[in-house]
N, C-alpha and C positions, 0 to 999 in steps of 0.2 A: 627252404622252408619259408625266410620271407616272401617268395615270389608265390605260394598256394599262397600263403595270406592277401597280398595283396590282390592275385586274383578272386578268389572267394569274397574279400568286401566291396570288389568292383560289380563281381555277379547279384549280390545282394543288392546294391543300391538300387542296379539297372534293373533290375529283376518285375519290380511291381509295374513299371509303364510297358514292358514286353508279356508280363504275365497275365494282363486282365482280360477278361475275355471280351471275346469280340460282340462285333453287332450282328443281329443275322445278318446274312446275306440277303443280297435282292436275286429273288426269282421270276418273280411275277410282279411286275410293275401294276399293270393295270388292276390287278386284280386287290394289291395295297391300297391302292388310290383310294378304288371304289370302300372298299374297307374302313380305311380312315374317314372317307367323307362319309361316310353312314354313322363315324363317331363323332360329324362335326368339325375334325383334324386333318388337316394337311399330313399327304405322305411326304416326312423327311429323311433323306438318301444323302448322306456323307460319301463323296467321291475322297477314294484315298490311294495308299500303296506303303506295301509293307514297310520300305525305308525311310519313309518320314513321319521323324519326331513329331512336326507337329501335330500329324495325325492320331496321335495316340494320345498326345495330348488333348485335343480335341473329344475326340471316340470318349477317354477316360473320365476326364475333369468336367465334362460340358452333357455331353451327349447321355453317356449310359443313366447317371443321375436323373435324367430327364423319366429315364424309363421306370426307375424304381421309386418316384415319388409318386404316391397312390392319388395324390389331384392331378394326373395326365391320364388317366385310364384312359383306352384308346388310344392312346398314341403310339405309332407305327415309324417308327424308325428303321432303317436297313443300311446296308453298308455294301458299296460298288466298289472294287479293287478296280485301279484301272489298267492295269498289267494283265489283268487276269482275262485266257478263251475260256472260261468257264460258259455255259450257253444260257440265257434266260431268257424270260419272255418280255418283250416290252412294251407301252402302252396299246399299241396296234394289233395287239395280239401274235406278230410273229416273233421267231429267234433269232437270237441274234448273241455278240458277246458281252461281258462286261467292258472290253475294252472298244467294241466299235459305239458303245452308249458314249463310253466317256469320249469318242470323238464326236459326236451326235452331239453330244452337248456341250463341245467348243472348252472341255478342261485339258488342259494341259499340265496346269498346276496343282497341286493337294496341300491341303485338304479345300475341299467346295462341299457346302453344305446349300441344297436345292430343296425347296417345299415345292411341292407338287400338286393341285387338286384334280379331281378326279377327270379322268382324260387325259393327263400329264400336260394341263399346261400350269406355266409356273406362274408360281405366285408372288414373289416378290424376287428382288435382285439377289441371286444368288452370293452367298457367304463364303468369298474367296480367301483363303488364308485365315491366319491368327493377325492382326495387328498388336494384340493389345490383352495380354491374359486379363488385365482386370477391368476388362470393360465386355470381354465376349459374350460372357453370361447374359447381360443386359441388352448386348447387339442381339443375341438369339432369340430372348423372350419378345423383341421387338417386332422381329422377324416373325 
């Protein structure tokens, strides 16, 4: 009996950073870009992977927020697994995988968080890791 309990408040704790939902997928690169830049916004594209914390950290506390504050409207956020053959299309128009992007673009590590303007080139030095939960927020709106 102890041990469902103790597992049951393990699952509960962990529960809300594994349970919230994700960012869409990136499909169509080019086609975000141009998208976002007709709202004035950089396309931003969270490179991650399902096993790391920080990523969900990130995704959760930083990222999705961003989507549901009504003074971002237009803003085009996506999210690249980089594990994942999933097929998408990328700035050049052809196919290709989630994970030969994230070799394309030299991540190794997750989470990277890359602003994109239209054409995919990037805009500012890409947002490698968490250093610092209470200063991210402010590194990203910098960004």
């Amino acid at each position: 009996m102890l041990k469902r309990c103790v597992l049951l408040i393990l699952l509960l704790v962990t529960a809300p950073s594994y349970g919230a939902p994700a960012l869409q997928p990136v499909r169509d690169l080019a086609a975000d870009a141009v998208r976002a830049g007709c709202n004035g916004q950089p396309l931003i594209v969270m490179f991650s992977a399902d096993y790391c914390q920080f990523c969900h950290t990130v995704r959760d506390l930083y990222l999705r927020p961003l989507l549901d504050d009504p003074s971002n409207q237009g803003l085009i956020i996506r999210e690249l697994k980089t594990t994942s053959d999933a097929r998408v299309t990328g700035f050049d128009g052809g196919q290709t995988t989630m994970q030969d992007l994230a070799f394309r673009y030299e991540v190794y590590l997750v989470p990277v968080v890359v602003f994109f303007g239209p054409g995919g080139s990037v805009l500012v030095d890409p947002m490698v890791g968490i250093s610092s939960q209470d200063f991210y927020g402010a590194y990203l709106k910098t960004a």
